[in-house]
C-alpha atoms as a printed R data frame, in Angstrom:
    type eleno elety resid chain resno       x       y       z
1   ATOM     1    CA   UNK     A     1  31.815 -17.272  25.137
2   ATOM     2    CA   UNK     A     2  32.960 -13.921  26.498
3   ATOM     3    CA   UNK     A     3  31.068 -12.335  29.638
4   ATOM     4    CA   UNK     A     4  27.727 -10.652  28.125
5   ATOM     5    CA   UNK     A     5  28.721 -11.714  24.657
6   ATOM     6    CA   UNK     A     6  26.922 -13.843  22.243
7   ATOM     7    CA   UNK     A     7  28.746 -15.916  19.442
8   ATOM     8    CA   UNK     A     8  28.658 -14.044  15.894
9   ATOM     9    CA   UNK     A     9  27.448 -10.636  17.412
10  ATOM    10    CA   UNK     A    10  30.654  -7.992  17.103
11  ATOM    11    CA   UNK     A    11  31.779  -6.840  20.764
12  ATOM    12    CA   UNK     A    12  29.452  -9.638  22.099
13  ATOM    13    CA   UNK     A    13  27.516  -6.261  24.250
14  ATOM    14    CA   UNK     A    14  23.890  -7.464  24.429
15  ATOM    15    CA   UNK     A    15  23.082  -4.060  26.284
16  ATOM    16    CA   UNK     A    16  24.342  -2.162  23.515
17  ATOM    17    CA   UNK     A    17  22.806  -4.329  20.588
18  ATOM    18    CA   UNK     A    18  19.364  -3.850  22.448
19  ATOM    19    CA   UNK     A    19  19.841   0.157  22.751
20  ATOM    20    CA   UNK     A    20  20.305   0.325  19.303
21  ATOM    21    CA   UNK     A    21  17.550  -1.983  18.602
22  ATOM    22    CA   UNK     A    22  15.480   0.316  20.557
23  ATOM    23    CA   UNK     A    23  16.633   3.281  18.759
24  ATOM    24    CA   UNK     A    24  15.854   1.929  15.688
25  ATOM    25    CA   UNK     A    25  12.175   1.489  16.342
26  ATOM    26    CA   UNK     A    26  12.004   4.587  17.629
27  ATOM    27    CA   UNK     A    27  13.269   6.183  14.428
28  ATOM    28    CA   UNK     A    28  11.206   3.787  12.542
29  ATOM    29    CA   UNK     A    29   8.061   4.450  14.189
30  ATOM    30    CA   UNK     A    30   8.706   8.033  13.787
31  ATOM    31    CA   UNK     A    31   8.991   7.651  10.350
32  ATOM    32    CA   UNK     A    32   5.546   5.748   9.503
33  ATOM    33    CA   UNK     A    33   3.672   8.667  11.522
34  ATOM    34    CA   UNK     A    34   5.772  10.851   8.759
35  ATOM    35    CA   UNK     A    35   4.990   8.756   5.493
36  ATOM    36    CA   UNK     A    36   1.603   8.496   7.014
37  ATOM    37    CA   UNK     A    37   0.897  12.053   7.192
38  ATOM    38    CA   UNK     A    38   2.618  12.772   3.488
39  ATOM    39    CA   UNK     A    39   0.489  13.601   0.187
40  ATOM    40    CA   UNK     A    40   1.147  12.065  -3.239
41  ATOM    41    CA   UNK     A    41  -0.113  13.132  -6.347
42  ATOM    42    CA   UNK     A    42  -0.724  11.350  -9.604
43  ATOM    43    CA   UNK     A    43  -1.821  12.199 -12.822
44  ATOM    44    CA   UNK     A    44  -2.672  10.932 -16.690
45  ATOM    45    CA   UNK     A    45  -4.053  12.088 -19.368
46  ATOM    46    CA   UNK     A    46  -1.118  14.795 -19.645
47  ATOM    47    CA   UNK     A    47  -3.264  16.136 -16.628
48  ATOM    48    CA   UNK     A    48  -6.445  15.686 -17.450
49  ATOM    49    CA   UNK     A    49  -7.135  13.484 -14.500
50  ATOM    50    CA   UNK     A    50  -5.361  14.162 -11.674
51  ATOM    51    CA   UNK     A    51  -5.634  12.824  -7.616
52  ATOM    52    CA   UNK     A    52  -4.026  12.462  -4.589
53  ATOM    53    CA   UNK     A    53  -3.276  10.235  -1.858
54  ATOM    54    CA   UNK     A    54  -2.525   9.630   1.631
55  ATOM    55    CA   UNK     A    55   0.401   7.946   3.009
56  ATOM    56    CA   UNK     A    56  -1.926   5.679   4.433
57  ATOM    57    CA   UNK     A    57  -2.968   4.617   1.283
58  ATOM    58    CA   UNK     A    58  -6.756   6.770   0.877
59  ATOM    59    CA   UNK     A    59  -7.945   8.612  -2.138
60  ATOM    60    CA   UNK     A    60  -7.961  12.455  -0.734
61  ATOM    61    CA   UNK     A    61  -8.734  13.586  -4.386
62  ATOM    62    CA   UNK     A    62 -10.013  13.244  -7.684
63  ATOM    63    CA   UNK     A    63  -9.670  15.855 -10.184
64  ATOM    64    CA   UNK     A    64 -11.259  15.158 -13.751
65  ATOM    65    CA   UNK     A    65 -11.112  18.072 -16.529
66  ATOM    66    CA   UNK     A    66 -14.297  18.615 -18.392
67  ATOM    67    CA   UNK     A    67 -12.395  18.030 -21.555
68  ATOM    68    CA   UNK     A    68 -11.416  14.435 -20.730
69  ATOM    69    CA   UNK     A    69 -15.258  13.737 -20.242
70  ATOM    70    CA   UNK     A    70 -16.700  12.174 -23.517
71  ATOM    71    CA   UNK     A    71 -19.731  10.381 -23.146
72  ATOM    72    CA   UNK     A    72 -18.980   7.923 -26.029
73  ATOM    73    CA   UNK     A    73 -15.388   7.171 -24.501
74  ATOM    74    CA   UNK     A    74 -16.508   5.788 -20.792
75  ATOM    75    CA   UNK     A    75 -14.135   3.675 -20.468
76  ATOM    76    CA   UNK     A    76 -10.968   6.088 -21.606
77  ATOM    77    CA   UNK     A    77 -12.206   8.026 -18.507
78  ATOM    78    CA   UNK     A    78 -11.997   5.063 -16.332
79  ATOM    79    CA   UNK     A    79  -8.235   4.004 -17.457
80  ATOM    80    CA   UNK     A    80  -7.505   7.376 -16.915
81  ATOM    81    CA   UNK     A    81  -8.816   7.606 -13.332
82  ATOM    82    CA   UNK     A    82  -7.223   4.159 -12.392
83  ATOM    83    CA   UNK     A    83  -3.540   5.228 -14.485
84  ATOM    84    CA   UNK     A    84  -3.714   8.615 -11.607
85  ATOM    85    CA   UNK     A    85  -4.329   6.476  -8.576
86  ATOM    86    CA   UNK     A    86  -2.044   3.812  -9.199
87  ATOM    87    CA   UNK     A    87   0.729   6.402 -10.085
88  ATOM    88    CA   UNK     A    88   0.452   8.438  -6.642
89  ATOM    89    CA   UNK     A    89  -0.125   4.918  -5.188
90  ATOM    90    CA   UNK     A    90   3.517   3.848  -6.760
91  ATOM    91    CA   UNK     A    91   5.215   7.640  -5.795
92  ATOM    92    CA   UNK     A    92   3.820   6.390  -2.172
93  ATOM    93    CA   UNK     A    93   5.335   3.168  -2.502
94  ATOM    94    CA   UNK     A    94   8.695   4.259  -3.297
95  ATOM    95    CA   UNK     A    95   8.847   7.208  -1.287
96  ATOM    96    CA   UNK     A    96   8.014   4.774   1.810
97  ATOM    97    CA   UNK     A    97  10.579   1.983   0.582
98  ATOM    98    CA   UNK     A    98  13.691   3.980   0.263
99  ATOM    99    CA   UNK     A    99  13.143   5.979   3.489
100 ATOM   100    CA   UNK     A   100  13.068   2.301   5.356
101 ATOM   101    CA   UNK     A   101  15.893   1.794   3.224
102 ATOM   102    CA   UNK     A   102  17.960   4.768   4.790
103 ATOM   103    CA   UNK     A   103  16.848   3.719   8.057
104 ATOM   104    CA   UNK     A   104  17.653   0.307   7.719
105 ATOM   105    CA   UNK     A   105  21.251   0.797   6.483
106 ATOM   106    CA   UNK     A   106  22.327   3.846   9.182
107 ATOM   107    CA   UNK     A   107  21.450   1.838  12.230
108 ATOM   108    CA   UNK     A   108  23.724  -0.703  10.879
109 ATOM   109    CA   UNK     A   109  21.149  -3.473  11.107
110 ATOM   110    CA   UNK     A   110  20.628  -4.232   7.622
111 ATOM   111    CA   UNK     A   111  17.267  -5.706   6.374
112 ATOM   112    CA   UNK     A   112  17.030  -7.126  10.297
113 ATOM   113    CA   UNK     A   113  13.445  -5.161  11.108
């Protein structure tokens, strides 16, 4: 084995794989205060019930239009409410998996964090 190098590791410099390693969850913790702080929004109904959530996961808002409220249809309401929140939930999701993704793949680490 070379001076400072480890079998399997490119260039065998341990300094260097640790600097990126640092830089990478530097970027990556940078990025979760970003997700965190983002806003999605879902909706169904073609609008009639419409929220938002937090990047950390938290109902911020529920918007239901007066139309969509028909006492005999309860429970069209309540599909309707949960259809809103799990589509901002998924937008969330995504969003949150494909910026990991970028981050992942440009510090050259792969899946490795």
């Amino acid at each position: 084995m070379a001076r400072g190098g480890f079998p399997g590791i490119p260039g065998g410099n341990m300094q260097q794989l640790m600097r990126q390693a640092q830089k990478m969850q530097q970027m990556m913790t940078q990025l979760q205060a970003d997700l965190d702080a983002r806003e999605y929004e879902g909706t169904a109904g073609g609008g009639a019930v419409a929220c938002k959530v937090s990047g950390k996961r938290q109902l911020l808002s529920l918007t239901i239009q007066p139309d969509a409220v028909d006492p005999d249809d309860v429970e069209m309401l309540q599909d309707m409410i949960l259809a809103a929140v799990n589509d901002a939930l998924k937008k969330g999701e995504e969003t949150r998996e494909s910026e990991m993704a970028k981050i992942g793949g440009a510090a050259g680490m792969g899946g490795m964090f």
